[in-house]
N, C-alpha and C positions, 0 to 999 in steps of 0.2 A: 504493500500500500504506500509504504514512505517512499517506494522507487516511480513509483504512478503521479506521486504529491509533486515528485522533482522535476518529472517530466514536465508535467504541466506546465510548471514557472516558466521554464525554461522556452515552453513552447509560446506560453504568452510572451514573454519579452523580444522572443523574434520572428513574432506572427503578423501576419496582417489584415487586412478586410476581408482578403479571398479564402480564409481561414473560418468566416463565420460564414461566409457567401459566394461557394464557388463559382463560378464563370456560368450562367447557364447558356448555352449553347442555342436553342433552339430562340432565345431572345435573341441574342444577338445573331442570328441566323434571319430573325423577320425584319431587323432592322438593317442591318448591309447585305444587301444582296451580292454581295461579291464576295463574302462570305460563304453565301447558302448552298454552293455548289459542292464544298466539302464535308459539310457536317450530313452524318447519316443519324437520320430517323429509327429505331430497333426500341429496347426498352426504355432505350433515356439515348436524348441527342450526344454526339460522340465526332469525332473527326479521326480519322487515317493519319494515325502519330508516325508511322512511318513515312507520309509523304512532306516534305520539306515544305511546300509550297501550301499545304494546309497549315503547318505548325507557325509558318512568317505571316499568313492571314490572320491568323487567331493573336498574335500579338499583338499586329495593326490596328486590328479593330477592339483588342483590349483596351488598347493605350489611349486611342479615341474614345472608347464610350464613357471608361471610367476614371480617363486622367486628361482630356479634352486635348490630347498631343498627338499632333503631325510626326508619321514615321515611317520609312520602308529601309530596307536592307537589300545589297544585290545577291544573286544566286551565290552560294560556296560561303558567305560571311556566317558568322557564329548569329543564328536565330535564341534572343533569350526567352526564357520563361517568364513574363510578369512576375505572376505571386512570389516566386523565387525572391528574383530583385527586390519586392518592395519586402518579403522579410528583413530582407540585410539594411534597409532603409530604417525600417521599423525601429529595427537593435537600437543603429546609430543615433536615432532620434532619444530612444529609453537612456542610454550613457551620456549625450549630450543633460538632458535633460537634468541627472540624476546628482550634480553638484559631488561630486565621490573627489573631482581636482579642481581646480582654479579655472576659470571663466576668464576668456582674451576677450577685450574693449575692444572692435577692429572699429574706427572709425567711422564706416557707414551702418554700424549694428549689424552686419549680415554674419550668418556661420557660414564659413570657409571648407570646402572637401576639396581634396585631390584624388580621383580617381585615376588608379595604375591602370593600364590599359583598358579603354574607352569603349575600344575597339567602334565598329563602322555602327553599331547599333547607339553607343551612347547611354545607355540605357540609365545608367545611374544618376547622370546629371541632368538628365530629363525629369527622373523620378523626384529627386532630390528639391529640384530645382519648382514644381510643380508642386507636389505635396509640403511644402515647408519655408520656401522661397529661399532655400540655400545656394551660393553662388561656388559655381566648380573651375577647376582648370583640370582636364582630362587630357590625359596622355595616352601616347601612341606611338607606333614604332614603323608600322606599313603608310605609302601613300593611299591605298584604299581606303583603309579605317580612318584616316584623317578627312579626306575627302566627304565619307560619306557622315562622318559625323559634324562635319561642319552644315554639312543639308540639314540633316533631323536638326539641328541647335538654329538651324534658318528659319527652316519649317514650322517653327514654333516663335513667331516675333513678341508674342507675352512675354518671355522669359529668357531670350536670345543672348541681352544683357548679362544675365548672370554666369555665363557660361564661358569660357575659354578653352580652345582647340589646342592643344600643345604637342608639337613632332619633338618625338626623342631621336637623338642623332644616335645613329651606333651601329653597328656591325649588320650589312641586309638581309643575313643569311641565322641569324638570331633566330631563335622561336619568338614567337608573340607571348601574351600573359593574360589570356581570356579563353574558359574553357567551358561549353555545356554537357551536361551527362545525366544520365539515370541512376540514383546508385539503389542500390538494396543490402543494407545492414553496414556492411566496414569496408565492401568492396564497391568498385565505382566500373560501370560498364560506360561506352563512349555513345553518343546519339551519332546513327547515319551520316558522312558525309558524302557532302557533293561536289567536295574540290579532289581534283585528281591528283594537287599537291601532296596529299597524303600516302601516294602513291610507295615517296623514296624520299630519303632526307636529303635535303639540302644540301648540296654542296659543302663541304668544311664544316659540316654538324661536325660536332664531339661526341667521340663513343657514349653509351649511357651508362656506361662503367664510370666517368668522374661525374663527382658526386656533389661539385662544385657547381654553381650558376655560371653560366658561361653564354654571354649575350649585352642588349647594351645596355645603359643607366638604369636604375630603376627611379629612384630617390634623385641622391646624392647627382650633381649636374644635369639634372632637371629643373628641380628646385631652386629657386633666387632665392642669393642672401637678405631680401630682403622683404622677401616673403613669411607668414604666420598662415597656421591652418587650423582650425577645431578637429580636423581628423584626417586619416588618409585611409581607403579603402580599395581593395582589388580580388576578383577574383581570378587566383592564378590560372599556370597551364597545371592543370595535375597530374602530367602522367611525363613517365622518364624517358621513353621510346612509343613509338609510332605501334608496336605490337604490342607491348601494354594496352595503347590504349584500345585497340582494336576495335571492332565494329556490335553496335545493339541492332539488332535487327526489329525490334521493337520501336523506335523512336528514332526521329529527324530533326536533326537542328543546326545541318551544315557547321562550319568550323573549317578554318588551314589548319596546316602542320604547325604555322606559325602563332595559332592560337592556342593548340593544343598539348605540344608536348615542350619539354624541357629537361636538358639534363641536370638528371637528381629530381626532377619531379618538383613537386610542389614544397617539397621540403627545403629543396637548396632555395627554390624560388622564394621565399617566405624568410630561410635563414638570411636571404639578402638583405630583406626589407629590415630584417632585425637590425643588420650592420650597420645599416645607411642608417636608421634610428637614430644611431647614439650620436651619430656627427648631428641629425639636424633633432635632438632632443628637444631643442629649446625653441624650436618652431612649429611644433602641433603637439595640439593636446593630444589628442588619440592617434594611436597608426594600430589597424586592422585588418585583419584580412578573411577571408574563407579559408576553407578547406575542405575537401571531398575523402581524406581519410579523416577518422577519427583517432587512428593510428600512431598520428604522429604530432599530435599534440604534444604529449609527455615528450619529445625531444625536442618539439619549439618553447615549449616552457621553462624547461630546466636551461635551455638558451637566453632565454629572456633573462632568468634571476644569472647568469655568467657576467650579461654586460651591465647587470645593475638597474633595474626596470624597479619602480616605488610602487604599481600595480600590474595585475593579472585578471583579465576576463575573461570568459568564455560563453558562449552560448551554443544551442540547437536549437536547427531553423528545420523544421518538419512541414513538408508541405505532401501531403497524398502520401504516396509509399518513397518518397522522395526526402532523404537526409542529409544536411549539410553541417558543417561546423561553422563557428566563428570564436575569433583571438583579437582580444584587443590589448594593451599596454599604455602605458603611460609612463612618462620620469618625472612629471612632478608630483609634489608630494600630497597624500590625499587630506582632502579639509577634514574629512571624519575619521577616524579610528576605530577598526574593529576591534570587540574587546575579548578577552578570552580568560577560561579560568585555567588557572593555573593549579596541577600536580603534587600533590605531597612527593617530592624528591626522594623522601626513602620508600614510596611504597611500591614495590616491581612492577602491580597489573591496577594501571588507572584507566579516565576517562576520559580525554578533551570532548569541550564542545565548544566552538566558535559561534560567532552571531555576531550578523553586518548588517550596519546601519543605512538602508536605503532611503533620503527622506526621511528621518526619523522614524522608519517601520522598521523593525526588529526583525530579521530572516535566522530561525532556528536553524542550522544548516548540518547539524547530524552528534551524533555519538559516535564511540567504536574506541575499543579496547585494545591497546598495547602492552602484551605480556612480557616486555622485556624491559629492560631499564636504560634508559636513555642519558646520554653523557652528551660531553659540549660535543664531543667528535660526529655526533650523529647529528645534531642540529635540525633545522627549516628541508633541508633535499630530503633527509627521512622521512620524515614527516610527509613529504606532498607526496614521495611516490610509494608510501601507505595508503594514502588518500588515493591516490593513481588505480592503484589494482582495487580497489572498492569500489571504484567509478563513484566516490564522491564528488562535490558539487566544486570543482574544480571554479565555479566562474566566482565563487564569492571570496577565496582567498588571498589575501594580497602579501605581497612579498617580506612588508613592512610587521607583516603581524608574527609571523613563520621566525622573522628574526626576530623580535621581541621577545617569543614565546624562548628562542636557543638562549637569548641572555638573561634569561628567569631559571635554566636549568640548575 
């Protein structure tokens, strides 16, 4: 039951409308006729998830009906999912919101996102930009994705203003950093594509034996000095080779090679984002990202407390039979403090329980029993990757309490 209670949170904090009220089909099927040709009539309206040209319709006319935004994508380009996106919007909103660190004055009052590959759909700073009136600069690596996400950001002159197209200069032959998939439990299958790029790697690809990010800027020389951000967000490539990621015969949602894969996957992609972090610490509150395993959390985290991160978030964004992660951090310091009880030192089998202060609401976030007795040598890393193999509530622990708790042993 506690495991159901956790779920839930978690699914509320990065849920969204299409969570209480999925898409119905057959409405938006009498409403754009250009639509109507793909959805089939059976026991309940449905569309041909394998054909690409259904699944780019069905966004289109999401995006219009319930977020009043101008949008097409050409054939081969990554088709996203709505509900997806606006989960990770959702989060962003709940942490902004949640006062946990220090609040940037930007002069004209607006929150600031950077989104890491934009790619040709745009999707984030459309959403963002629309739902919340947050002002983006989205980056990008291909002339395609630049191109067309300069149209969707045209296509929409309400909100045009807030937007910024940004080319990353860097190696052509790079993977991209935007990937859609189907996943089911811990593994990630890849949706149909329809670029024949995916055919063979790239010229001067990197075997997917180094394990390092290898490709151009992510952050660091993207970024002006002279730039501040309330957050930065991206949904990696998740997959380390082209046969990882392989094909869903189930689902279509187009993607390159350049959106897709990466060597080291999503893990090196992400451990980038860490590095470049600590240089621009002092210019976003938040830096986030997805993630399609759940996997490998426990190794971005235990990354995170290496280069000195003052918080640790985490979420699941559950949408259908469809599972994502999300990581966010932070280096400055948080305005609340979680409080914890602290151990009778001589007694070998006690109890932590922690509890964090959301708003002033109290989150009980668990018990659990350590039979062994704990010294300075084991410290904050024991601790979470006890917490790790219980799949406790990893989003409410922050770095700052973990050491607290080692200098009370």
């Amino acid at each position: 039951m506690g495991g159901n209670k956790k779920r839930k949170r978690k699914e509320e904090e990065g849920s969204s409308v299409y969570s209480e009220t999925p898409p119905d089909f057959a409405l938006l099927a009498s409403l754009y006729p250009s639509f109507h040709p793909f959805v089939q009539f059976s026991r309940r309206a449905t569309i041909d998830w394998t054909d690409f040209n259904a699944t780019r319709e069905l966004t289109r006319v999401l995006l219009h009906h319930r977020h009043a935004l101008n949008w097409w994508i050409p054939v081969g380009q990554l088709c996203p999912t709505v509900p997806n996106r606006c989960n990770y919007i959702r989060w962003l909103q709940h942490l902004l919101s949640s006062n946990l660190i220090p609040n940037y004055v930007s002069s004209d009052g607006k929150v600031r996102g950077f989104d890491i590959g934009t790619g040709a759909s745009c999707i984030y700073p459309l959403l963002g930009a629309s739902l919340h009136g947050w002002a983006f600069v989205g980056s990008d690596v291909t002339d395609v994705a630049i191109e067309w996400a300069e149209r969707n950001v045209n296509s929409n002159p309400h909100i045009s203003e807030l937007i910024e197209i940004r080319k990353v200069q860097g190696n052509a032959n790079a993977p991209g950093v935007e990937v859609e998939e189907s996943v089911n439990g811990d593994e990630i299958t890849l949706c149909k594509s329809t670029d024949t790029e995916v055919d063979s790697l790239p010229h001067g690809f990197p075997d997917s034996e180094n394990k390092n990010y290898y490709g151009p800027p992510i952050l660091v020389g993207v970024v002006r000095d002279d730039e501040k951000f309330d957050f930065c967000m991206c949904n990696p490539p998740f997959f380390e080779s082209l046969k990882e990621a392989g094909l869903n015969p189930k689902t279509s949602c187009g993607g390159t090679s350049k959106e897709m894969v990466c060597p080291g996957g999503e893990k090196a992609f992400i451990t980038r984002i860490i590095e470049d972090s600590v240089q621009l610490k002092h210019q976003f509150r938040w830096f986030t990202s997805m993630l399609g395993k759940k996997s490998n959390l426990k190794y971005l985290i235990s990354k995170l407390w290496e280069v000195g991160v003052a918080i640790v978030k985490t979420t699941e964004f559950a949408q259908g039979r469809t599972y994502r992660w999300g990581l966010a951090w932070s280096f400055l310091t948080p305005m609340q403090k979680s409080s914890i009880s602290l151990p009778d030192k001589k007694n070998m089998s006690f109890t932590l329980e922690f509890l964090l202060v959301h708003s002033s609401f109290a989150y009980k976030v668990g018990r659990w029993g350590i039979p062994v007795a704990l010294s300075f040598q084991l410290g904050h890393k024991f601790v979470y990757d006890f917490m790790y193999e219980r799949d406790l509530q990893l989003y409410e622990v922050d770095v700052e309490l973990l050491q607290d708790y080692q200098l009370h042993l």
